[in-house]
ZADO-1210 file (C-alpha; in nm, 4 decimals, padded with zeros to 6 digits):
<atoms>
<atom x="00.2856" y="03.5594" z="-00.9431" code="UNK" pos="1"/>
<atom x="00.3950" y="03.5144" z="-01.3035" code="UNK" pos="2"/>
<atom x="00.3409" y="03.1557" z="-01.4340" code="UNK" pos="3"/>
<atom x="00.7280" y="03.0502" z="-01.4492" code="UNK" pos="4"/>
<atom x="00.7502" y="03.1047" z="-01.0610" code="UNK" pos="5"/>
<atom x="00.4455" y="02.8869" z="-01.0106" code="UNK" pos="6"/>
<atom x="00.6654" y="02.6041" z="-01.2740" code="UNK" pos="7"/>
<atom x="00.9915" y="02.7454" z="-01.0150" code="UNK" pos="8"/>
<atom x="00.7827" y="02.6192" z="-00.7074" code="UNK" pos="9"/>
<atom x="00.6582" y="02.3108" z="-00.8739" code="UNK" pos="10"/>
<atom x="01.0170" y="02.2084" z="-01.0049" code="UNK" pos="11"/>
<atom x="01.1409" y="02.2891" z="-00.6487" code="UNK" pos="12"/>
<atom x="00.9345" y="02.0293" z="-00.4970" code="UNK" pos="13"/>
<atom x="01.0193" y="01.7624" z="-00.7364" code="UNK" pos="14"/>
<atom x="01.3707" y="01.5119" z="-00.7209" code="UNK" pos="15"/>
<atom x="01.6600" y="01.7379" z="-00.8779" code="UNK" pos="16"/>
<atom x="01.7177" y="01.6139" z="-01.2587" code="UNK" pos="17"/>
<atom x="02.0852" y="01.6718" z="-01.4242" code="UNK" pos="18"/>
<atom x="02.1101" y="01.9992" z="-01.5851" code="UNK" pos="19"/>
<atom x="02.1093" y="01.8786" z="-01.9506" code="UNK" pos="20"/>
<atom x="01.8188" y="01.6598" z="-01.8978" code="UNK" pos="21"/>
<atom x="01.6389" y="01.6548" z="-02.2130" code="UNK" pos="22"/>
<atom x="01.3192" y="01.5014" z="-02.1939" code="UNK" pos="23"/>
<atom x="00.9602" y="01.5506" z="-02.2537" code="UNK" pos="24"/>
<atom x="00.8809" y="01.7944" z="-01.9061" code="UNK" pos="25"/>
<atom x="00.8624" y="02.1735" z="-02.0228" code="UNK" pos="26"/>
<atom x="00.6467" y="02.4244" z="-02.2122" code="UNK" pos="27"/>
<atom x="00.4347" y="02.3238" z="-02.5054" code="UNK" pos="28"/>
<atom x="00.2833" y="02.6901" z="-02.5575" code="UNK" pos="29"/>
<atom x="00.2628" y="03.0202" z="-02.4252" code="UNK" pos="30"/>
<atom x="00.4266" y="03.3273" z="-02.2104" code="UNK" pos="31"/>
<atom x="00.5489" y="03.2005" z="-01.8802" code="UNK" pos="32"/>
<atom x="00.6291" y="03.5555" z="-01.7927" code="UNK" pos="33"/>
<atom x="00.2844" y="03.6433" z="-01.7769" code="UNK" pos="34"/>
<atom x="00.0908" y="03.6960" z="-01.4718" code="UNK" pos="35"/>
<atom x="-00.0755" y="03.3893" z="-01.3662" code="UNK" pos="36"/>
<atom x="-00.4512" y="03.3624" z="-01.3250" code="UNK" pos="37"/>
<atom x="-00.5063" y="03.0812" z="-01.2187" code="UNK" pos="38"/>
<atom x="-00.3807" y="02.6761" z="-01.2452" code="UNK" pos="39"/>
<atom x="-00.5658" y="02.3620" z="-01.4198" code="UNK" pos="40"/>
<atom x="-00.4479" y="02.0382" z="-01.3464" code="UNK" pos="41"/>
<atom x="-00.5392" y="01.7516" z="-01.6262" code="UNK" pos="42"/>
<atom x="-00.4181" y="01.4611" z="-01.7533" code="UNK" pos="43"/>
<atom x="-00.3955" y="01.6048" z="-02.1036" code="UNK" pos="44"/>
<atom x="-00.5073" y="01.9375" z="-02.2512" code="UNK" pos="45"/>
<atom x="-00.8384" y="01.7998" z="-02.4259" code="UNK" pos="46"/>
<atom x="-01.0468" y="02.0630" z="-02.6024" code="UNK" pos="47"/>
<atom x="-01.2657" y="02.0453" z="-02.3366" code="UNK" pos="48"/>
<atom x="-01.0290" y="02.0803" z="-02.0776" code="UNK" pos="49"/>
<atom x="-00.8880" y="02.3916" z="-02.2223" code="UNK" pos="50"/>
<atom x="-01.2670" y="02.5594" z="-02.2750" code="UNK" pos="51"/>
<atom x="-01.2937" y="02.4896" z="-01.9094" code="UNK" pos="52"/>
<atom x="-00.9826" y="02.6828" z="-01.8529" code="UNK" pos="53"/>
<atom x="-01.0846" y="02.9521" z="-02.0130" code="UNK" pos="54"/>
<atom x="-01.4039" y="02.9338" z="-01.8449" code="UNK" pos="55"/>
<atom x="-01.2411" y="02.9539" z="-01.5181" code="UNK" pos="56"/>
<atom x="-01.0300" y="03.2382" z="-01.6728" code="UNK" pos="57"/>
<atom x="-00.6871" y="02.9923" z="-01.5670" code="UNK" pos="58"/>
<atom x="-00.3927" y="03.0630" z="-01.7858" code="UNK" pos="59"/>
<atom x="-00.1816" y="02.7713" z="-01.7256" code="UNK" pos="60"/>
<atom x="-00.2418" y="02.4105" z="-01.7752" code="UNK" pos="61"/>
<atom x="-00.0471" y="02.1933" z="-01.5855" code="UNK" pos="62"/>
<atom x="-00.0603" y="01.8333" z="-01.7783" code="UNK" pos="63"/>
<atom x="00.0801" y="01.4575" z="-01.7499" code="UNK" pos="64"/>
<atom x="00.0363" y="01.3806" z="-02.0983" code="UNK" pos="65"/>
<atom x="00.1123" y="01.4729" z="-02.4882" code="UNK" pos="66"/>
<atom x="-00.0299" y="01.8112" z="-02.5894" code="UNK" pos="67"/>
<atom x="00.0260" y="01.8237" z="-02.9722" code="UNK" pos="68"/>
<atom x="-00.0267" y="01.4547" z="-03.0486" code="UNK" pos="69"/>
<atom x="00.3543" y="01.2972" z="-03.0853" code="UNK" pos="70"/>
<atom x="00.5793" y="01.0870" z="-02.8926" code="UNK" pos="71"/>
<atom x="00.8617" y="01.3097" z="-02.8200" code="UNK" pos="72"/>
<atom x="00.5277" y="01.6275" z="-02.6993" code="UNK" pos="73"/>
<atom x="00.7207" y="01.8538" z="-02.9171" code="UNK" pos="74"/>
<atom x="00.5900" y="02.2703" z="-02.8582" code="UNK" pos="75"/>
<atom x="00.4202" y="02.2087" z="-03.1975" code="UNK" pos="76"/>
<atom x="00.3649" y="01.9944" z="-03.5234" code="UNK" pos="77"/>
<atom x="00.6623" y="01.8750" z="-03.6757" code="UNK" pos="78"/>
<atom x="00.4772" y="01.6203" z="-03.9399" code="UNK" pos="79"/>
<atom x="00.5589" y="01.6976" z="-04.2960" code="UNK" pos="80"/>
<atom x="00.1187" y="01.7388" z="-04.3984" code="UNK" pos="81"/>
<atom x="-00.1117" y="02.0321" z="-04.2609" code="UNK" pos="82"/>
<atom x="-00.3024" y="01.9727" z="-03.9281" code="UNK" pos="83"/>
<atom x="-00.5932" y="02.1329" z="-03.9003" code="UNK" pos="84"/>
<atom x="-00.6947" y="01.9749" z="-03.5394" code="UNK" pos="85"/>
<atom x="-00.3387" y="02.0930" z="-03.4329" code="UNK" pos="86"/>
<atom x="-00.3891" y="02.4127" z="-03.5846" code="UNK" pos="87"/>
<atom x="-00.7305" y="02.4870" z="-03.4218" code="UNK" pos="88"/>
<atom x="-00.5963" y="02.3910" z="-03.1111" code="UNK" pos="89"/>
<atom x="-00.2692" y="02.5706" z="-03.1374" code="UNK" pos="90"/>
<atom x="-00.5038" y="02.9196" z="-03.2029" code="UNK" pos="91"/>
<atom x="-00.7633" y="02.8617" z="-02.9268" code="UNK" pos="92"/>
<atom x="-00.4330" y="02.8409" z="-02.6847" code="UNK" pos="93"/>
<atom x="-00.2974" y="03.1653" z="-02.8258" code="UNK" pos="94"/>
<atom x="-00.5746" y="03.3622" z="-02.8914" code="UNK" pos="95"/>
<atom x="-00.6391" y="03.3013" z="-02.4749" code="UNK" pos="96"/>
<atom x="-00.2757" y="03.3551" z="-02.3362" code="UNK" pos="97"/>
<atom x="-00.2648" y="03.0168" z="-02.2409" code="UNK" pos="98"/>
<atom x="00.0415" y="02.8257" z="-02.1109" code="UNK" pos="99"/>
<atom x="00.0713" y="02.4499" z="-02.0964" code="UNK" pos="100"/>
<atom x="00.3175" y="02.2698" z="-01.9278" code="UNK" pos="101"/>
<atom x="00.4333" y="01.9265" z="-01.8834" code="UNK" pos="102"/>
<atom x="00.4707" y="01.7383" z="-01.5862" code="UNK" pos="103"/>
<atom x="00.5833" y="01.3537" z="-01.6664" code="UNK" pos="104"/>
<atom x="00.8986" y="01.2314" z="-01.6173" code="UNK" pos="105"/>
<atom x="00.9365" y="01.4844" z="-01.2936" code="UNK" pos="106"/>
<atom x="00.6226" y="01.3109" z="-01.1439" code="UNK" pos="107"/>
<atom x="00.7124" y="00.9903" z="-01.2164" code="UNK" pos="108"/>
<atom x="01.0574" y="01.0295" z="-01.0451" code="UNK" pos="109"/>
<atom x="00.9395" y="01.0235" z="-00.6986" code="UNK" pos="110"/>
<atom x="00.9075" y="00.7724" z="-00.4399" code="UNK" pos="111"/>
<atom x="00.7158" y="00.6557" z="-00.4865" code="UNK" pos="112"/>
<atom x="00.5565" y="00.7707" z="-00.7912" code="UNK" pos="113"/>
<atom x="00.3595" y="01.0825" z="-00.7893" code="UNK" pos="114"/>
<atom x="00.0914" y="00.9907" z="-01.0599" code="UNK" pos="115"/>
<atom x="00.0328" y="00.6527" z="-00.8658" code="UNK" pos="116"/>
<atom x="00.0251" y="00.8317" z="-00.5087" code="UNK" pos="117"/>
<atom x="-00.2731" y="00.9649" z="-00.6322" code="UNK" pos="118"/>
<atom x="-00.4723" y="00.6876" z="-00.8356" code="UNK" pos="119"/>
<atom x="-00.4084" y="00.4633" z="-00.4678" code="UNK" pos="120"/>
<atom x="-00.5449" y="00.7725" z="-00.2674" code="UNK" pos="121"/>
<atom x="-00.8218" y="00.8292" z="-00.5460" code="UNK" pos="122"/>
<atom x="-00.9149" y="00.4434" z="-00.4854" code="UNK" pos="123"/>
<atom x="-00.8662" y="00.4474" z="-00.1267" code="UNK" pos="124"/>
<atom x="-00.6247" y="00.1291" z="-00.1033" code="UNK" pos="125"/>
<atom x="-00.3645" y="00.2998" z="00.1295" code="UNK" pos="126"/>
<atom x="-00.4488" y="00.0338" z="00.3934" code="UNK" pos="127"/>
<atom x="-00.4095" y="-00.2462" z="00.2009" code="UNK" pos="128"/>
<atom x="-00.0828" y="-00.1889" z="00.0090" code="UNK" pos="129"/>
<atom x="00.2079" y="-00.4426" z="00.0614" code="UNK" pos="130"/>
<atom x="00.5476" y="-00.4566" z="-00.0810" code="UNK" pos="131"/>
<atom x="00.5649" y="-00.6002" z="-00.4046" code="UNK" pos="132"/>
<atom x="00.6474" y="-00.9881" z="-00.4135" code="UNK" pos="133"/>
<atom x="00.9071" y="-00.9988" z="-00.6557" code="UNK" pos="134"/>
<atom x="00.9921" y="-00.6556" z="-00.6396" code="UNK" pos="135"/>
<atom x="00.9208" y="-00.5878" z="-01.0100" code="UNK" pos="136"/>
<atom x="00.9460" y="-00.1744" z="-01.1768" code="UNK" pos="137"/>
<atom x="00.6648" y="00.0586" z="-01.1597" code="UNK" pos="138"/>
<atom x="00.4182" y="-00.2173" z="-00.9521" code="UNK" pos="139"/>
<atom x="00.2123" y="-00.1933" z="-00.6646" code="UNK" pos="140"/>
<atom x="00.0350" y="-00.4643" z="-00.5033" code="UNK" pos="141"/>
<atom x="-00.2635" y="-00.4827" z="-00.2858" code="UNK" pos="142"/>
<atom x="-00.4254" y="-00.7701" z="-00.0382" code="UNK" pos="143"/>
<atom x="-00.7945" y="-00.6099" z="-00.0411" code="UNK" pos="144"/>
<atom x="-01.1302" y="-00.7194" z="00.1275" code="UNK" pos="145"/>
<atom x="-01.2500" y="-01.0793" z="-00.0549" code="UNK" pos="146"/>
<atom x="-01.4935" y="-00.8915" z="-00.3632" code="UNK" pos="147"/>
<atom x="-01.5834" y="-01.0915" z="-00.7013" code="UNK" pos="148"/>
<atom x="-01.4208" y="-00.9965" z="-01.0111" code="UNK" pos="149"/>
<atom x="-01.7768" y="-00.8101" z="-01.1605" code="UNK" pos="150"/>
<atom x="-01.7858" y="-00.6215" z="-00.7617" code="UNK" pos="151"/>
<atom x="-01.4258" y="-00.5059" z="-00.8783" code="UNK" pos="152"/>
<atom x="-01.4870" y="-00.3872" z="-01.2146" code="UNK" pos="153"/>
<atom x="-01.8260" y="-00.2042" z="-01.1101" code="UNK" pos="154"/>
<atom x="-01.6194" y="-00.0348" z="-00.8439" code="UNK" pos="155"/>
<atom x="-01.3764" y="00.0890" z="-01.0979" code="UNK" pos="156"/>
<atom x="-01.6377" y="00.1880" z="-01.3324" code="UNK" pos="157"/>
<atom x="-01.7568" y="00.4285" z="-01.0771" code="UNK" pos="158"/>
<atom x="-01.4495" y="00.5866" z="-00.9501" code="UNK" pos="159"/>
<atom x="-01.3059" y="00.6362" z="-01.2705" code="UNK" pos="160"/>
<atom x="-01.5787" y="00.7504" z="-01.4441" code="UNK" pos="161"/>
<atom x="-01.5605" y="00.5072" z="-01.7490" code="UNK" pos="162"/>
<atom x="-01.7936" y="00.4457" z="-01.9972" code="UNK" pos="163"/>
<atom x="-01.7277" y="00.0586" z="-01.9996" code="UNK" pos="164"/>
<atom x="-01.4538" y="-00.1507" z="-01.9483" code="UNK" pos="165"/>
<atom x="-01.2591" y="-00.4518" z="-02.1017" code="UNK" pos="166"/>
<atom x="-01.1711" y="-00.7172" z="-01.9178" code="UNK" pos="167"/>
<atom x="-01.1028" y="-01.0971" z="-01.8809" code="UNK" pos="168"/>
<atom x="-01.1677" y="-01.2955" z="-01.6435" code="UNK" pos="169"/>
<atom x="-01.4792" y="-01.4630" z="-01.4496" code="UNK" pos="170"/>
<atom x="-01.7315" y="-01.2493" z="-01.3483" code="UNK" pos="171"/>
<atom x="-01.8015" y="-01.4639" z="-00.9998" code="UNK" pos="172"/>
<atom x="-01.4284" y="-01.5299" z="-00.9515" code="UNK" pos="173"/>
<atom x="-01.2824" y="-01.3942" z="-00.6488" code="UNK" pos="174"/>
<atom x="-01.0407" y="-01.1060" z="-00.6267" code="UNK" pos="175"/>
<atom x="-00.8307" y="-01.1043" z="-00.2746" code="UNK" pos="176"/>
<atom x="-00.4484" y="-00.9820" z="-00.4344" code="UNK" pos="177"/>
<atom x="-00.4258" y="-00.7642" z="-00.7280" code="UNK" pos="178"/>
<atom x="-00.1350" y="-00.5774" z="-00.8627" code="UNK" pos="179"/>
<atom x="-00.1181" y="-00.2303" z="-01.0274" code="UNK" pos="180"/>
<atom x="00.1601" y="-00.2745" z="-01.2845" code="UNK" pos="181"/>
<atom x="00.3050" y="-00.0611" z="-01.5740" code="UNK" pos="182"/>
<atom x="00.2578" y="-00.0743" z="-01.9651" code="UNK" pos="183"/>
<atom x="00.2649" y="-00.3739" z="-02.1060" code="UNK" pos="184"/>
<atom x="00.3804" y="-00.2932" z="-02.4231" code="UNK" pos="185"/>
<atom x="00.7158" y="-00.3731" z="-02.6495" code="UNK" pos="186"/>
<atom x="01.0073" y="-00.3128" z="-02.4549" code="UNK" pos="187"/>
<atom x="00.8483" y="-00.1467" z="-02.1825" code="UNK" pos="188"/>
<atom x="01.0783" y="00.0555" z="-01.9475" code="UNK" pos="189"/>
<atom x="01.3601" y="-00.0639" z="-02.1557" code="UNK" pos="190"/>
<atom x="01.3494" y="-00.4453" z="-01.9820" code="UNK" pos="191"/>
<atom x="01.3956" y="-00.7109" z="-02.2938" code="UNK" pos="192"/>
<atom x="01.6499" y="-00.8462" z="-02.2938" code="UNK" pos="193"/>
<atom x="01.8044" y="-01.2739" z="-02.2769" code="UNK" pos="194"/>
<atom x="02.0477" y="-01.3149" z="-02.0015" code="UNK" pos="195"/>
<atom x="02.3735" y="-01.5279" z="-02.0161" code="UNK" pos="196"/>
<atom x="02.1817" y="-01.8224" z="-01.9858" code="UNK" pos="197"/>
<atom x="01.9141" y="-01.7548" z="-02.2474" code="UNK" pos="198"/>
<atom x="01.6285" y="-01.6904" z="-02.0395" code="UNK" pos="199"/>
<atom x="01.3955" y="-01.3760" z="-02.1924" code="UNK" pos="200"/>
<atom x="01.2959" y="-01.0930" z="-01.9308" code="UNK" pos="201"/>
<atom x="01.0557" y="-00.8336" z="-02.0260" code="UNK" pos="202"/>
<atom x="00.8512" y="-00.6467" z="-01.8003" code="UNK" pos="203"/>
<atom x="00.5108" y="-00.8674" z="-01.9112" code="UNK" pos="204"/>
<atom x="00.6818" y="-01.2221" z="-01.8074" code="UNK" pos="205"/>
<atom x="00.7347" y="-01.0106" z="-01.4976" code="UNK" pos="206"/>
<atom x="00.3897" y="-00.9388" z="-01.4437" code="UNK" pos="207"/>
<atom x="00.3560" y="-01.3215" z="-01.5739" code="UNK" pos="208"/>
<atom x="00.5530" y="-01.3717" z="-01.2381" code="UNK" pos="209"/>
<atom x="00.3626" y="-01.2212" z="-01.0406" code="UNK" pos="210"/>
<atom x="00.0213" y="-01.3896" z="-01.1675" code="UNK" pos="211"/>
<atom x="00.1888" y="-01.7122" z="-01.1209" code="UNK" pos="212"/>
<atom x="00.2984" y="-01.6321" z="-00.7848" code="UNK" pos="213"/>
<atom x="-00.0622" y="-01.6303" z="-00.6327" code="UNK" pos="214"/>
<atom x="-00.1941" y="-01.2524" z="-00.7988" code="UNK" pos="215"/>
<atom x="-00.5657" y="-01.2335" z="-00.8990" code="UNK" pos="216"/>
<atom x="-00.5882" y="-00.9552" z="-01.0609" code="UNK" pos="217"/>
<atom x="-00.3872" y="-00.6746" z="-01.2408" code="UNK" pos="218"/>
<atom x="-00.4434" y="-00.3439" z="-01.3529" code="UNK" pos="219"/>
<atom x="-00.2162" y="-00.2218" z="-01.6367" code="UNK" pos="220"/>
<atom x="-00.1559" y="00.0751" z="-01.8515" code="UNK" pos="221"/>
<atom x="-00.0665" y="00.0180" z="-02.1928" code="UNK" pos="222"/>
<atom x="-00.1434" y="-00.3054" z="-02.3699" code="UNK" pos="223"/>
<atom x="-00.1111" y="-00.5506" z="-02.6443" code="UNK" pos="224"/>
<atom x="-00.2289" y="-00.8596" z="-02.6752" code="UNK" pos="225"/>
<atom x="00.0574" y="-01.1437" z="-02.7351" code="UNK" pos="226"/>
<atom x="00.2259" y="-01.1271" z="-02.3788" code="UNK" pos="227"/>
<atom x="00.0403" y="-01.1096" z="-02.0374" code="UNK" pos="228"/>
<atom x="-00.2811" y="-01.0676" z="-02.1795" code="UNK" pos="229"/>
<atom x="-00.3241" y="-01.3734" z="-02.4190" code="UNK" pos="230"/>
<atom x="-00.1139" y="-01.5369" z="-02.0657" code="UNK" pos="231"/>
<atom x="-00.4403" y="-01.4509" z="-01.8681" code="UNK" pos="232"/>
<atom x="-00.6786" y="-01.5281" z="-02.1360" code="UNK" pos="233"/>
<atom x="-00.5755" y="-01.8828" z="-02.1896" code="UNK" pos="234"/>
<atom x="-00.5437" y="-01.8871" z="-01.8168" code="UNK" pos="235"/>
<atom x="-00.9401" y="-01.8358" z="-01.7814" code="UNK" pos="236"/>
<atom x="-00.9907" y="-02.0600" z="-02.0159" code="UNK" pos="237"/>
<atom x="-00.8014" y="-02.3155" z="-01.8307" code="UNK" pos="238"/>
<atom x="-01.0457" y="-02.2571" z="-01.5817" code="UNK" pos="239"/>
<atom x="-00.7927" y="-02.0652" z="-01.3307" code="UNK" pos="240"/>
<atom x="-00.8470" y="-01.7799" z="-01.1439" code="UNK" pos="241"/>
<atom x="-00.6974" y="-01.4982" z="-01.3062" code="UNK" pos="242"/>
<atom x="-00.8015" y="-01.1353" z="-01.4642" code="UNK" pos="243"/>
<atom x="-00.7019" y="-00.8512" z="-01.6124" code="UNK" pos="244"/>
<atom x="-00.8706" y="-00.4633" z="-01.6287" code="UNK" pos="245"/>
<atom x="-00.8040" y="-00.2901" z="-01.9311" code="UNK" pos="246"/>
<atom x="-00.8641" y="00.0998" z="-01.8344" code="UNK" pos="247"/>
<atom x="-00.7020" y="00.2667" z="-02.0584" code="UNK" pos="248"/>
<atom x="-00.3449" y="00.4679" z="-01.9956" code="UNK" pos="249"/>
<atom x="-00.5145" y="00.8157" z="-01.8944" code="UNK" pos="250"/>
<atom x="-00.8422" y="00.6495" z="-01.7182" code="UNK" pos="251"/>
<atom x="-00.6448" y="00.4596" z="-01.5185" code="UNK" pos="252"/>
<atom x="-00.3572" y="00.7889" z="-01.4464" code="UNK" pos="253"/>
<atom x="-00.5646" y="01.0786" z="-01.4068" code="UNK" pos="254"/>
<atom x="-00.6252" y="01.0529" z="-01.0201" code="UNK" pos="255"/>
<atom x="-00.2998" y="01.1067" z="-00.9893" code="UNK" pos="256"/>
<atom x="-00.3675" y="01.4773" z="-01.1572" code="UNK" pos="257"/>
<atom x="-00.6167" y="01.4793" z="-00.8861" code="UNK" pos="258"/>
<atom x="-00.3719" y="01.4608" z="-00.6056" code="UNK" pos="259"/>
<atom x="-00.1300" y="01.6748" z="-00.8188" code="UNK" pos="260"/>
<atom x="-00.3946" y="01.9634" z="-00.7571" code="UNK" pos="261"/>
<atom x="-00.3478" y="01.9237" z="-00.4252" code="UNK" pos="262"/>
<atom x="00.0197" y="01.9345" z="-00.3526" code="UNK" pos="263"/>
<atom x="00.0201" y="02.2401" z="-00.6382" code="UNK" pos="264"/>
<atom x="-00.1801" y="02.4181" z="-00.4363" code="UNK" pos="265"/>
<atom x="00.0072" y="02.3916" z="-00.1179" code="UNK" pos="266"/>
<atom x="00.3154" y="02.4975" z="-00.2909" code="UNK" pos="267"/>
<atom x="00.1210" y="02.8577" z="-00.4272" code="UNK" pos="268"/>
<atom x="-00.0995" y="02.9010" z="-00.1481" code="UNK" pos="269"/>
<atom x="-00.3591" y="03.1531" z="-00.1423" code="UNK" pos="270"/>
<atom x="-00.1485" y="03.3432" z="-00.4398" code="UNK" pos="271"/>
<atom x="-00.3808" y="03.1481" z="-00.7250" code="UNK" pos="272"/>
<atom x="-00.6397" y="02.9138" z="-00.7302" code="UNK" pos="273"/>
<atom x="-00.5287" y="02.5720" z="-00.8443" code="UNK" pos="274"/>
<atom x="-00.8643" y="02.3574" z="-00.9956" code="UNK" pos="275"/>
<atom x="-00.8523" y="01.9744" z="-01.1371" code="UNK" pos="276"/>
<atom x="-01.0407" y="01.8998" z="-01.4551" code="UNK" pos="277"/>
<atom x="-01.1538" y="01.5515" z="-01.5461" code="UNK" pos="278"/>
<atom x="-01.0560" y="01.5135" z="-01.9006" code="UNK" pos="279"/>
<atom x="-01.3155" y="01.2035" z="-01.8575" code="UNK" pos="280"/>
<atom x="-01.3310" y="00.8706" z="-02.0157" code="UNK" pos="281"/>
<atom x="-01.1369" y="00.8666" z="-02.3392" code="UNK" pos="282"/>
<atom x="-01.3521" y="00.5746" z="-02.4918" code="UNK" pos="283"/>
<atom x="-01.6854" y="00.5055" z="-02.6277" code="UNK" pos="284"/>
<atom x="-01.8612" y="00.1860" z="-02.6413" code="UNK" pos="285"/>
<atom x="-02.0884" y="00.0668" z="-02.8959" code="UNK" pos="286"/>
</atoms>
């Protein structure tokens, strides 16, 4: 099976996208005519990730994230100053006949999501999911077993393999309805905007919404610090019962790479072997 009919299968079993479509899915490097060895699924081609792939003598690594460190995951460095990291990279790839390819905005399209099927299955909160309150994008909320907020965080330590965690909130407090929810972030999912009567939307008063609509706890993506968080930080302080778990983007995304191993191999069968890698814990703490 040559690598672009295991990318045929996988494209097959995603929602159809218009012909032009024009985003960030697709080859980063490689042959996709060549015969494939075998499959790595990752959140991101580390250095790591792509020493285990050679390891496990896999030429294709199937990714959520960036490859060559921009925005728009061009197939190479388009920055006007030498790269060596890039470059290094770039060379360890070719010199191994290795193929990666993006799977983002495909994953994303289902419903519901693909990356987030996972990270619930990966936490094992299928039982406890309920529709989202005020129906807010890229959300999913949860009434769980009574824990604390510490119980919570330990819990999250463990499954995702982190290295610490940042959070805010009382330690003793107590966690019954928490919310996955997207980035929060300038103009995420393309949401700010004032209506006709001059209220502000974003996605983060969103989220706001849902905190002040009985939510405990959320667990974002992406963050800065002026909108929901600062909202839940002066919240504590205030002596309310509200937190937030700052992951990190691919901690918090990678089970869903997890799960994508398993629906990838389902699709090739017995023609490959299909293997998830951990990237692991992006962050240090001092």
């Amino acid at each position: 099976m040559k690598i672009q009919e295991v990318i045929d299968r996988i494209l097959a079993y995603h929602p159809q996208f218009p012909a032009d479509y024009a985003g960030c899915d697709g080859f980063k490097c490689g042959d996709p005519q060549a015969e494939c060895t075998g499959v790595i699924t990752a959140i991101s081609a580390t250095i790591d990730v792509i020493r285990t792939a050679i390891e496990k003598n896999c030429n294709l690594i199937v990714v959520h994230e960036p490859t060559f460190y921009s925005t728009p995951d061009y197939a190479g460095w388009r920055a006007d100053f030498k790269n060596e990291v890039y470059e290094e990279k770039a060379k360890l790839l070719s010199d191994h006949g290795i193929c990666v390819w993006r799977d983002h905005d495909h994953m994303h399209a289902h419903q519901p999501d693909g990356i987030f099927t996972g990270v619930i299955k990966w936490m094992g909160w299928e039982q406890y999911q309920k529709p989202v309150p005020e129906g807010i994008p890229f959300s999913f909320y949860f009434e769980i077993p009574e824990t604390t907020v510490k119980d919570m965080g330990e819990l999250l330590k463990e499954k995702l393999r982190l290295n610490g965690l940042r959070y805010i909130g009382d330690p003793d407090g107590v966690i019954r309805k928490i919310a996955l929810v997207g980035h929060l972030c300038v103009n995420a999912f393309g949401t700010d905007h004032e209506d006709e009567n001059g209220y502000l939307h974003e996605y983060a008063t969103e989220v706001i919404r849902l905190m002040e609509n009985g939510v405990d706890a959320i667990i974002p993506g992406e963050v800065i610090d002026w909108t929901a968080v600062s909202y839940i930080r002066d919240a504590h302080m205030l002596g309310k019962n509200k937190t937030i778990y700052n992951v990190g983007h691919y901690n918090w995304e990678e089970p869903g790479m997890w799960y994508a191993q398993q629906w990838i191999q389902e699709l090739v069968g017995n023609e490959v072997p299909v293997i998830f890698v951990p990237a692991g814990d992006i962050y240090q703490f001092m």
